[in-house]
Every structure is written in structure tokens, then in C-alpha cells.
N, C-alpha and C positions, 0 to 999 in steps of 0.2 A: 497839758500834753503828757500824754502816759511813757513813761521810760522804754525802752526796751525791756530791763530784766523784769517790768511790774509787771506787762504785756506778757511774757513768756507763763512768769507766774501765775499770772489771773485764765491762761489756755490750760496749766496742769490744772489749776481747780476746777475746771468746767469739766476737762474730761474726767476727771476725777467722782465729781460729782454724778457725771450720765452715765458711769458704771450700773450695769443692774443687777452685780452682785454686791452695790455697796448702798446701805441706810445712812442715814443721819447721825447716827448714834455710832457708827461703822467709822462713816468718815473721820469723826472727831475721836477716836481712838488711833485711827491711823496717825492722824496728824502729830497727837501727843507723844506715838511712839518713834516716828521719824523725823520729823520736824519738820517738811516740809512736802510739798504735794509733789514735787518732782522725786524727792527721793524715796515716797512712797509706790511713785510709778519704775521708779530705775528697781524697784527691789523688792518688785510683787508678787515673786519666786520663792519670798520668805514667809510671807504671811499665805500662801497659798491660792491667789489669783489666777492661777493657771486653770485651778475646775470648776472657775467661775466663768471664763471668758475672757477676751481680750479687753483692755482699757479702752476707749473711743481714740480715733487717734488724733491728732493735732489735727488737721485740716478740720475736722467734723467741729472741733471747740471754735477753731476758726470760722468756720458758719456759722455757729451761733452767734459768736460777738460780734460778727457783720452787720446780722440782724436786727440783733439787740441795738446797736447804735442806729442803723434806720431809723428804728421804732424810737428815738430816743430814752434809750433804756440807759440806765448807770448801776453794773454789777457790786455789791456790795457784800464781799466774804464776811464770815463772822467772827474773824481778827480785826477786823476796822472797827475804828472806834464810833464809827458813825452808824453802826450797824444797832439795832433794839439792844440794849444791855441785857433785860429781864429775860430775853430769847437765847443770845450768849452765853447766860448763865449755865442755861439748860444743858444737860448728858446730849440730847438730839436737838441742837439747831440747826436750822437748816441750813447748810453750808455755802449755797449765795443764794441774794435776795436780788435778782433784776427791779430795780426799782424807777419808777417814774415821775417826774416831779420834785418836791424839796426837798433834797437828803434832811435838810438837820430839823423837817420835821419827825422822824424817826429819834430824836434824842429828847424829846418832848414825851415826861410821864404818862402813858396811856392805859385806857381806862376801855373795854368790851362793852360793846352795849350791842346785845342780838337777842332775833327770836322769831316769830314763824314770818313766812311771806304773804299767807291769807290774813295779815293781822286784823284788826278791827280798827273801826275808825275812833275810837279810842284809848287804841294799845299805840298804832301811830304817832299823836297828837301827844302820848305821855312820853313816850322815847325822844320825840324831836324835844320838847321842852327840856327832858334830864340830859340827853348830852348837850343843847344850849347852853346849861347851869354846867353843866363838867367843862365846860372850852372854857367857860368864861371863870372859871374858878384856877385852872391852870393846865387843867388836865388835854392831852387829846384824847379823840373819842375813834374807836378801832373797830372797824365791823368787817361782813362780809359783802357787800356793796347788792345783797340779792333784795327780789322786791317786799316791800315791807316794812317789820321793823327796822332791818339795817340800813333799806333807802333812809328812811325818816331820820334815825339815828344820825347817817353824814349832814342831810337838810339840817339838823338842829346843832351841830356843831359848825357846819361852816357860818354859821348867823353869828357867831361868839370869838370862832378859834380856828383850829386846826384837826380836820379827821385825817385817820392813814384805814385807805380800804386792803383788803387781801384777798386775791383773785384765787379760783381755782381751776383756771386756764393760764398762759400766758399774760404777763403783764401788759404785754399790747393790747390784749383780747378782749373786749368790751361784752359783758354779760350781767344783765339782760340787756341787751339790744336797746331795749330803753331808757335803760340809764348814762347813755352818749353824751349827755351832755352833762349829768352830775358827775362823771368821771371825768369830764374835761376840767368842773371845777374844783375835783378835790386831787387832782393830780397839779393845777394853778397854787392851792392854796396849803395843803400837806402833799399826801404820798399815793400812789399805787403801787402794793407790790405782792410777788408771787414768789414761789421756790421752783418754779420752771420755766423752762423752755420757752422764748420766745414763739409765739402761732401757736400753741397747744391750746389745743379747743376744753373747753371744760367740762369733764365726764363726772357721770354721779362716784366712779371711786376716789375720784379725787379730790372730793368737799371734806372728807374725814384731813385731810392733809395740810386742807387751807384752815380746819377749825382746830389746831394743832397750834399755828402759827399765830392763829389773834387770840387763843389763851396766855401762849407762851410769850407774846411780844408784851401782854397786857400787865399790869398790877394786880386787875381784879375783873373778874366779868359781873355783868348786868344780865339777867333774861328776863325779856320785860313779857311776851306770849310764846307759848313754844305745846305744842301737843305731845302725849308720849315718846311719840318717834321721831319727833322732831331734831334738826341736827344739831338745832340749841343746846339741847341737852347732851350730844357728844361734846360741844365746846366748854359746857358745865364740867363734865368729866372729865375732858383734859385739863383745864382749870385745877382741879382739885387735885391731880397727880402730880400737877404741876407746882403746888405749894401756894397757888394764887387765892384769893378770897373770892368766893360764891356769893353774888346777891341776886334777890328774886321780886320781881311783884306780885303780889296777892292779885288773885283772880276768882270770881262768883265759881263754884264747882259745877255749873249747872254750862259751862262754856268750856269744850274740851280744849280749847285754848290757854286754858289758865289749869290744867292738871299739868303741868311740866312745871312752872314757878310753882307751882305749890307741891308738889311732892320736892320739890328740891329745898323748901322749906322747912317742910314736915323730916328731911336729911340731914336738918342741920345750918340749911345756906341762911345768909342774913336778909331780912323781910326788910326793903326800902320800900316808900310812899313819896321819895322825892330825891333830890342830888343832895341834901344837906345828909341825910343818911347814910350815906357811900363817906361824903367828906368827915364827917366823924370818925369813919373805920379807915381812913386815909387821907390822913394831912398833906395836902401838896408838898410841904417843906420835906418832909420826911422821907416818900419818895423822892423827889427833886435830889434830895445828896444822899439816896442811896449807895453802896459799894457793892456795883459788883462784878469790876473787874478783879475781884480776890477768887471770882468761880471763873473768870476766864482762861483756857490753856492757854499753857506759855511754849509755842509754835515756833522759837526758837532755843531753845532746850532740848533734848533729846530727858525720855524720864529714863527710869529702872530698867534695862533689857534682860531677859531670861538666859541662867546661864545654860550652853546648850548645850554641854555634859549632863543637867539634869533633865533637860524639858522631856522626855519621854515619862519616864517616874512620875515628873509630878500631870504632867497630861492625864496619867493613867490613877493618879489620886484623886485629882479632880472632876475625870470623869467619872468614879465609882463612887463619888458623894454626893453626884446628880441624877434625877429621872426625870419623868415626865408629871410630876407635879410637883406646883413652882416653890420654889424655895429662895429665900432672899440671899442676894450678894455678899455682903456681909456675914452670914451666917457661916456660908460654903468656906468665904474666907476663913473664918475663925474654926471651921473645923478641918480644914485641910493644914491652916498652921504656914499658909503661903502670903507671900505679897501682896498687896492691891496693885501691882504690875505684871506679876505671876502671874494671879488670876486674871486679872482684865486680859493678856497675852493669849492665854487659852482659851476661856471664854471666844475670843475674838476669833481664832482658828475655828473652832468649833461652830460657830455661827457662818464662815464665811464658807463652809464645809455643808452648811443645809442641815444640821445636826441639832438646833438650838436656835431658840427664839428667847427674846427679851421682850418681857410684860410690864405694865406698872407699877411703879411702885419699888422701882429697882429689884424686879426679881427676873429667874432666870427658869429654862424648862428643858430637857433632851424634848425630841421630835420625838414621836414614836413611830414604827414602823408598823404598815397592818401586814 
């Protein structure tokens, strides 16, 4: 039974969250600068909320956690410990995970295994085998539950282990249609989860979002088929921003199927022929007692605050050592001669002001005007 004040809490992160002048990346600076979701809503007048729009109010968060329990959903912030670590780690997790099924399969090492949904019948047949040998070796195996490699992928881990799928609708949401009943059994056996809204139907801008979260929840991604434009290949790229390890299978070039693993080969990812390959470049033990709750904010601590006799000055420093092509965080830091609190503070205004975007790779860019 949920407390009162964790109830009151878990409503400031939701609206918190359905802010839509607030990111990922947004949220979890907020949080490190105030400490908590209430006291970044009692004091949204600081950080400049106002020419964003109003927060969602309580009732509205209240509707979704209705829902969500309907649906038996269980909201999972990424302060809990139960929540992916490897995702927590991250500058942008996503701030709750509605999830369905067995939390503490989410603390179980996982491993991405995707790639296109026309797959062949034997790009299939090799996915369901290598996450069989990945469940049974230690790992769980993490897709996006669409048809294809990633069906195949859950088939071949629930034979062995434990898959965690990642919707890009609602965690209630069943998509395709026909996977109703392999979602019955990998929400039985591991997880289903999303970073939205319960009922949200799954639109194509939204799959860059959901292949965000099974790079970032993962160790390492797998593309076993994936064509140039394939979204495999955005999950590859977050992957690699993401500090994760890139594996690929080799494919005939004579099948556009296999130009996505193989030019991500020819980039550098690592050419696997089977699960022992993957296990090589990732020891179960070693994952398994990773650390890193040492990248987790500490959401109880208030960090550095800006003193705010200078923040005009240095605003006006650190705007005039940015433009509109990107330049790394670090660097701006080191030439403006400011804090990683300083900056991140402004930075943070500046972005929640329409003014600045945040790119890969921890860099940063002013908007330009036309």
C-alpha cells in the first residue's frame, strides 16, 4: 500500500513529466537543482516556466494513475532502485517507466537484440536462437515487441529466460494487434514498459523515443537485419551516444536487408556469427556488479545554486560564447571559467526559453532565427 506522501510525490512526477516544456534531460536537471518534483513545481517562476505554460495540474496526474492501475501498470521514477540502472545512468532517462509485469525483471543485465520487421526467414530463426543463448547465459534480451526480428527476439528469450519489451504507445497498448498474446507472455515472464501515458496510441514520432530507451536500458545492442532507414539503425545510434557497445550481423550485399549491419560494421560495430561473440565482449559477471549508482542524482541534496548578484554577467558570458553551431559542454565551460552548476543553470534557462537545443554527444547549439 502506497503512503500518502509517496502518492502525493509519484502525482508531482507525473505532472512534472507531461509538461511540454519539459525533456528528459530538462527533467533530471531540474530535479538535481531542487531536489524534489514538488519543489520544482512550487518554484517554476525561477527557472522560468511561466513562457512555457502551465504544469498539468493534480487532477490530470490523478487520471493517469487511475488508469494506469486499471491497466495494471506499476510507475517506476528513475530514483528507484528497481528502475534499469544503465538508463539511470544516463543525462536523459526517462523520468517514469509505467511498467507491466515483473519489476525486478528490469534489474536483470540486458542485452538489445533488433532489426527490420520484413525480416527473412532466416534473419528470424538466427535472432530467436541468439537471444535463446543470451537468456540462458544470464542476460535478458530487450526489443521493441514490433513484427519481425524483435517478435523473434522475445520468442527466443522466453524459451531460456526473461525479455523486457519497449512500447511506443502506452504500456497498456498492444501493438501489433498481433502480438496479444506474446505480450501476455512477456509481461508473465519479464516486463512491458513505455515512458508514456497510459491509452497513447503509437505514432511513427514516437518509435525514435521508444528506441532511445532499449539502447539506453541495454549493455549493448544486437542488429541482426535492418535496411538503410531502418529504425534499427536510430537504436544503433543511440547505442553509440549512448557509450553502449554496437554488434552487427553480416549480411549477402545483394539483400538490402543486410546494408544496415553491414555498414555499421564497415563504422566500426563488432561483426557477431553467434551469442558466444556478444559474451566475449560482455561477461555476465561483470555486467551483473556493474556500479552505477555513482551516475545516479542524488535527489535529495540540493547541488551548486547560481549566485544571483552575478547571473546576469555570467548569462551574458555564456551566451556570447555560443552560436548556432554545436559546440561541446565542457569546452564552453572551460572557456567561460564557470561551474558545471553555472552552466548547466543557464544552459537550462536558455533551453526552457526555446533559445537552445541539446545534441549528442553532450554538445550544445543557440536556435537560430530566420
Amino acid at each position: 500500500m502506497q503512503s500518502d506522501a509517496a502518492y502525493a510525490e509519484l502525482i508531482d512526477w507525473i505532472r512534472l513529466a507531461r509538461c511540454p516544456g519539459i525533456g528528459a534531460k530538462t527533467f533530471k536537471q531540474l530535479l538535481q537543482r531542487f531536489g524534489a518534483a514538488r519543489e520544482v513545481i512550487a518554484r517554476q517562476a525561477d527557472w522560468g516556466m511561466r513562457k512555457q505554460g502551465d504544469i498539468p495540474q493534480p487532477a490530470i496526474a490523478e487520471r493517469e494513475f487511475e488508469a494506469a492501475t486499471k491497466a495494471g501498470l506499476h510507475y517506476l521514477p528513475f530514483t528507484d532502485p528497481r528502475y534499469p540502472q544503465p538508463l539511470a545512468a544516463l543525462d536523459d532517462p526517462a523520468p517514469l517507466l509505467p511498467v507491466k509485469g515483473n519489476l525486478a525483471a528490469l534489474a536483470t543485465p540486458l542485452i538489445a537484440v533488433v532489426g527490420a520487421r520484413n525480416a527473412t526467414v532466416n534473419g528470424r530463426k538466427f535472432a530467436k536462437v541468439l537471444a535463446a543463448d543470451l537468456a540462458k547465459a544470464g542476460y535478458g534480451v530487450i526489443s521493441g515487441m514490433a513484427r519481425g526480428i524483435d517478435g523473434a527476439a522475445h520468442e527466443g528469450a522466453l524459451t531460456t529466460g526473461i525479455t523486457v519489451a519497449v512500447l511506443a504507445g502506452g504500456t497498456d497498448v498492444i501493438y501489433p494487434p498481433e502480438h496479444r498474446d506474446l505480450y501476455a507472455r512477456i509481461a508473465e515472464a519479464g516486463a512491458v514498459i513505455s515512458e508514456l501515458p497510459p491509452g497513447t496510441e503509437p505514432l511513427a514520432a514516437l518509435f525514435p523515443r521508444r528506441n532511445r530507451i532499449i539502447s539506453g536500458a541495454s549493455c549493448g545492442v544486437v542488429v541482426v537485419e535492418a535496411t538503410p532507414r531502418s529504425g534499427s539503425l536510430i537504436t544503433a545510434r543511440f547505442a553509440a551516444d549512448q557509450g553502449r557497445d554496437v554488434f552487427a550481423v553480416p549480411g549477402s550485399p545483394l539483400d538490402p536487408r543486410a546494408h544496415g549491419p553491414n555498414g555499421l560494421i564497415r563504422e566500426g560495430a563488432t561483426l557477431i556469427q553467434s551469442a558466444e561473440d556478444i559474451l566475449c565482449e560482455l561477461p555476465v559477471l561483470s555486467v551483473q556488479t556493474a556500479d552505477f549508482s555513482s551516475k545516479l542524482p542524488k535527489t535529495s541534496q540540493h547541488t551548486e545554486t547560481i549566485d544571483e548578484n552575478n547571473t546576469p554577467a555570467l548569462r551574458l558570458k555564456i551566451e556570447a560564447a555560443l552560436g548556432t553551431t554545436p559546440a561541446a559542454v565542457d569546452e564552453v565551460m572551460r572557456q567561460c571559467q564557470v561551474s558545471a552548476a553555472v552552466l548547466a543553470s543557464v544552459l537550462l534557462e536558455l533551453e526552457l526559453a526555446g533559445r537552445l537545443e541539446r545534441l549528442p554527444g553532450n554538445r550544445v547549439a543557440l536556435i537560430g532565427t530566420v
